[in-house]
N, C-alpha and C positions, 0 to 999 in steps of 0.2 A: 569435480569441483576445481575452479581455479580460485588463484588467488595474485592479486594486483597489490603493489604496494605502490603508491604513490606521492609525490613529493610532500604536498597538504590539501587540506580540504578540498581547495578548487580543484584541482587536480582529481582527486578523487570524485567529487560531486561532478564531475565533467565526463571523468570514465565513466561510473553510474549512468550517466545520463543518457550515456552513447551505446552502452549495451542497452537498455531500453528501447531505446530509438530504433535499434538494428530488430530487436525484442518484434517489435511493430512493426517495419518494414518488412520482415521477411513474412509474418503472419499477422495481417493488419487485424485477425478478428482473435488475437489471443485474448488470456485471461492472466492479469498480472495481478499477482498479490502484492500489497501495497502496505507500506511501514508510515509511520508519522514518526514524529521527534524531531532533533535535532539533526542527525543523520543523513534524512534523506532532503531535507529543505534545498540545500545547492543543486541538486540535481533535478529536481522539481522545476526549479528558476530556468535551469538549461532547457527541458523541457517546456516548459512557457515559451521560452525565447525563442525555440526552433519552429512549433506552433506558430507563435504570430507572425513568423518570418518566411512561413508558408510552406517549411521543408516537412513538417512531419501532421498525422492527424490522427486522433485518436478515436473516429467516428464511428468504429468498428468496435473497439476494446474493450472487453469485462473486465471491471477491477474488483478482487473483495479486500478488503483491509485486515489488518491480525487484531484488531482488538478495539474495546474501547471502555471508559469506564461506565460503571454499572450506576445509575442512577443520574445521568448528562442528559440535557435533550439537546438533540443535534444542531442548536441552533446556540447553545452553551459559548461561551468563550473558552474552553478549559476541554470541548468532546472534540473525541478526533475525526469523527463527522465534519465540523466547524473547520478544523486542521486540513482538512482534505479538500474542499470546498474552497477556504481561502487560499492554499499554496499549490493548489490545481486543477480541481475540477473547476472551479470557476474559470479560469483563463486558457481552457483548450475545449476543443467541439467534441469532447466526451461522453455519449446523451445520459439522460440523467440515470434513467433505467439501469444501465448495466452497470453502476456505481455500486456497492455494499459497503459498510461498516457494522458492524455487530449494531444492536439497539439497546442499547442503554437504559430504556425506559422499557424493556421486556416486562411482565408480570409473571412470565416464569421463563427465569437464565435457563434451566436443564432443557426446557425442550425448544427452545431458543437456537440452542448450541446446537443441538443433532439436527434441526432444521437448515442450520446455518451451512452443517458438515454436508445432510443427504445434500444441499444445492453445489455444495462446492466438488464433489463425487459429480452429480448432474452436468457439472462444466467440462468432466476429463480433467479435472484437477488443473493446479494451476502452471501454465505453459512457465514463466520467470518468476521469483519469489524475491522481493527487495526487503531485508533484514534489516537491522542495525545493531546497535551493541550499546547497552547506557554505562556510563562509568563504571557500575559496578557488576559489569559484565552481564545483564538480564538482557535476553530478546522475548520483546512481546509479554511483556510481564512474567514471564517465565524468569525466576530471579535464581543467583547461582547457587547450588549447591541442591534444588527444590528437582523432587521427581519430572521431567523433560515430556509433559502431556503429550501423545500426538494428536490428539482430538481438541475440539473446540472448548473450551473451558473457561 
């Protein structure tokens, strides 16, 4: 693992962006697991930008996302379906297919999750993982202090 510190956000969101981009470039048919929040929005925008500017493409790429809430349908203002869609899949030639977000509207989460995991084992797991960190130190709904799942949950 490395670690970047960077001056601020932009800064940061720009690094983000650039490891990605290189993410892509070197294996245009990776699989990048993919965060929503606050976090990852600036690099996302870089990402747009570099897309419409015709240096990078995402025509190859599988993304699965870490999470979403339980009971959103993907068209929700508040699912991170919705979040993905609006701050990226919509504005890069990502095809729709190889997008994933958990579903929200599961009728049953358990076998939801082990379907979700056997696919994401199917991919050769995932090639880059973009995280974030919420104020109160949770990634991916994993909140601090709570047993660290490694399965889908």
């Amino acid at each position: 693992m490395r670690i970047f510190i960077e001056k601020d956000y932009d800064a940061m969101s720009r690094r983000m962006a650039q490891i990605i981009a290189a993410e892509i470039t070197h294996n245009p048919a990776c699989v990048l697991g993919l965060a929503t929040g606050s976090t990852p929005e600036g690099a996302y925008k870089y990402l747009v930008d570099w897309h419409k500017q015709g240096c990078l493409s995402f025509q190859d790429v599988l993304s699965v996302n870490l999470d979403e809430y339980v009971g959103l349908a993907p068209t929700h203002g508040q699912s991170y379906r919705y979040f993905m869609q609006s701050n990226l899949f919509d504005h890069v030639d990502i095809v729709p297919e190889n997008t994933r977000v958990p579903d929200g509207l599961t009728k049953d989460p358990a076998a939801f999750c082990a379907e979700y995991d056997a696919y994401i084992r199917s991919l050769g797991y995932v090639d880059l993982q973009l995280l974030g960190i919420g104020r109160n130190g949770h990634i991916g709904f994993n909140e601090p202090g709570d047993c660290f799942v490694k399965e889908t949950h």
